[in-house]
N, C-alpha and C positions, 0 to 999 in steps of 0.2 A: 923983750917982745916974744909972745909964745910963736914957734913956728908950726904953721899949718903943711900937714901933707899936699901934696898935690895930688888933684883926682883927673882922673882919666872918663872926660862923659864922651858919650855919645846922641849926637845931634838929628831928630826925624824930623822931616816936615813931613805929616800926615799928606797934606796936599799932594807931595809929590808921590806919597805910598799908593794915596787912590790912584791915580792915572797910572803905576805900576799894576795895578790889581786891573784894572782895564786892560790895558795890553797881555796881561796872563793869562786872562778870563774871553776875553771877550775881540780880541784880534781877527780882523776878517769879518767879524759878525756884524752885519746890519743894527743899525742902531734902532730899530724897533721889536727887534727880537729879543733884545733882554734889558733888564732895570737894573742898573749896574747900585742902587742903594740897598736890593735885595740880594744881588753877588756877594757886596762887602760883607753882609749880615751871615750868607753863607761862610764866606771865609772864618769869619768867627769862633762859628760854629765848628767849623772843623778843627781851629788851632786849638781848641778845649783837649779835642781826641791824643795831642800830645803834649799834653799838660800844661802849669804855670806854676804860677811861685806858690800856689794854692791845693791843685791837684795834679795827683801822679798821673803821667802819660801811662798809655794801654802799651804793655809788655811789647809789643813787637813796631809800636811807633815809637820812634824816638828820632828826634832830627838831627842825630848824627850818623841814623843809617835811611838816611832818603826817605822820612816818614813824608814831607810836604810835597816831595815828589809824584809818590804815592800818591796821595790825599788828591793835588792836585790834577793827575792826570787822569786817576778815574773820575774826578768830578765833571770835568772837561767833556769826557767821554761819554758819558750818563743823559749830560744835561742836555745836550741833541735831542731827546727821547722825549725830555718831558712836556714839553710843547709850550708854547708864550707863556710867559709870569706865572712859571711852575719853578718850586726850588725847594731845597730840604723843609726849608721851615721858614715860618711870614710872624712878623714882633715877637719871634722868642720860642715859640710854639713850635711843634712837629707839625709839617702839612700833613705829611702820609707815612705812616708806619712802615706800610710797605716799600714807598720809593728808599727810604732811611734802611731799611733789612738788607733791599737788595744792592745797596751801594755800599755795606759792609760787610759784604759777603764777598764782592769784592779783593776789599782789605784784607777780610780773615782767609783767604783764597792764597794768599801773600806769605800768608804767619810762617810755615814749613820753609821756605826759602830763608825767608829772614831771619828765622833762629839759627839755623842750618851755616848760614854765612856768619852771625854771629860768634856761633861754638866754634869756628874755624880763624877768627880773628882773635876772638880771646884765648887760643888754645895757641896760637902763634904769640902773643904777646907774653903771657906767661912764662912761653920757653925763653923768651930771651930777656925777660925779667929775672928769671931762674939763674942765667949764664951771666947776667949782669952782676948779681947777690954771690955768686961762684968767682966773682973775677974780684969784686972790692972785699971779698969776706965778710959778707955777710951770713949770719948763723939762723937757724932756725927757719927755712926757708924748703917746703917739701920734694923730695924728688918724685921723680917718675913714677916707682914702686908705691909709692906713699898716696900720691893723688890717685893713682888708678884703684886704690883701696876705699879711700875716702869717700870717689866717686859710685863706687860699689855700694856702698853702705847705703848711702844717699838713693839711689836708684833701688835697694829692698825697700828702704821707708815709705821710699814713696807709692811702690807697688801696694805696701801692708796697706796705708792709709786709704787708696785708690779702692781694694778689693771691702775695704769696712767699709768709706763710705759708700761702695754698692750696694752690701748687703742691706744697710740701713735704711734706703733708701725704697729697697727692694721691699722691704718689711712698711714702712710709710705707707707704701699703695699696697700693699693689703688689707691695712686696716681703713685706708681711705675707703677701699673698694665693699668693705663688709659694713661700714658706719654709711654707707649710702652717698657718699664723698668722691665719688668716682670720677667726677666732675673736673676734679682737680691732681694732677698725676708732675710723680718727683722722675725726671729723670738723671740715671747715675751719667750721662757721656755729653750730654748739651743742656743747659740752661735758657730759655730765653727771656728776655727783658722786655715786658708789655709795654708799649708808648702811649700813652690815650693819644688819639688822635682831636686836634683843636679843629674851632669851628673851619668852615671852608674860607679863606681872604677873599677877598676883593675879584675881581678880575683884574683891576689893574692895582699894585701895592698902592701906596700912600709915596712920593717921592718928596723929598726935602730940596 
């Protein structure tokens, strides 16, 4: 008789996750002031920002360094603001570019601390990874001298790269600017991501 592993699941009753997403969301608040079918929809929305089995999480979210936290609390904080049956986005859609910019502005307001604690976590775990590999003999394992080379190196590459793609880009809009293309401009320090904005919803969403 073949033997089967045994597997280890994990059990969710959705049911019980909404009324969790309630009491996160929506605690204290009048129940005519928000549509808890358009909160869930939000939440969604946001768990994409720290990826799935699908797409990679944004560098400085990640939910082992408090990205829902994060996500959570300025959403919380935001949404005071936007006034009845306003929320990131209605069936899939961006409501407003602008509300979405400045709730991740937010977040990127955040990034310098969270890498910062990052380098300081992984720069501690290393060392005693190192004193670990030191202690069972293990070989080929860098010291000190060695990393701070490596990291060296690392940090010219990346300035070389930084100052090319400036000049490139610097050169881009001059030819943009002389072809009469002015219109449209590279910058080397920030990028920004255009959202079309969808039509306006409802005043009141669609509830199920």
């Amino acid at each position: 008789m073949k033997n089967v592993k045994e597997s280890q699941f994990q059990l969710l009753h959705l049911s019980v996750l909404r009324e969790y997403l309630q009491v996160e969301f929506c605690y204290k608040l009048p129940k005519e002031s928000y549509n808890l079918e358009a909160i869930i929809d939000d939440f969604v929305f946001m768990t994409f920002l720290v990826g799935n089995d699908f797409l990679p999480h944004m560098p400085s979210l990640d939910i082992g360094d408090g990205a829902f936290d994060l996500l959570f609390k300025t959403y919380k904080e935001q949404r005071v603001g936007w006034g009845k049956n306003e929320y990131l986005q209605y069936a899939g859609n961006i409501v407003s570019p602008d509300r979405l910019e400045k709730f991740l502005k937010v977040i990127g307001a955040a990034e310098n601390e969270i890498f910062a604690n990052k380098e300081v976590n992984e720069e501690a775990f290393q060392k005693k990874k190192r004193r670990w590999h030191k202690r069972d003999g293990v070989k080929g394992t860098p010291s000190e001298e060695e990393l701070k080379v490596i990291e060296a190196d690392k940090q010219a590459k990346f300035q070389e790269v930084m100052a090319e793609n400036g000049q490139s880009n610097s050169n881009s809009n001059s030819k943009s600017n002389t072809s009469g293309g002015g219109d449209f401009e590279l910058s080397s320090k920030v990028s920004f991501i255009h959202l079309q904005s969808s039509p306006s919803p409802p005043t009141t969403p669609h509830t199920s």
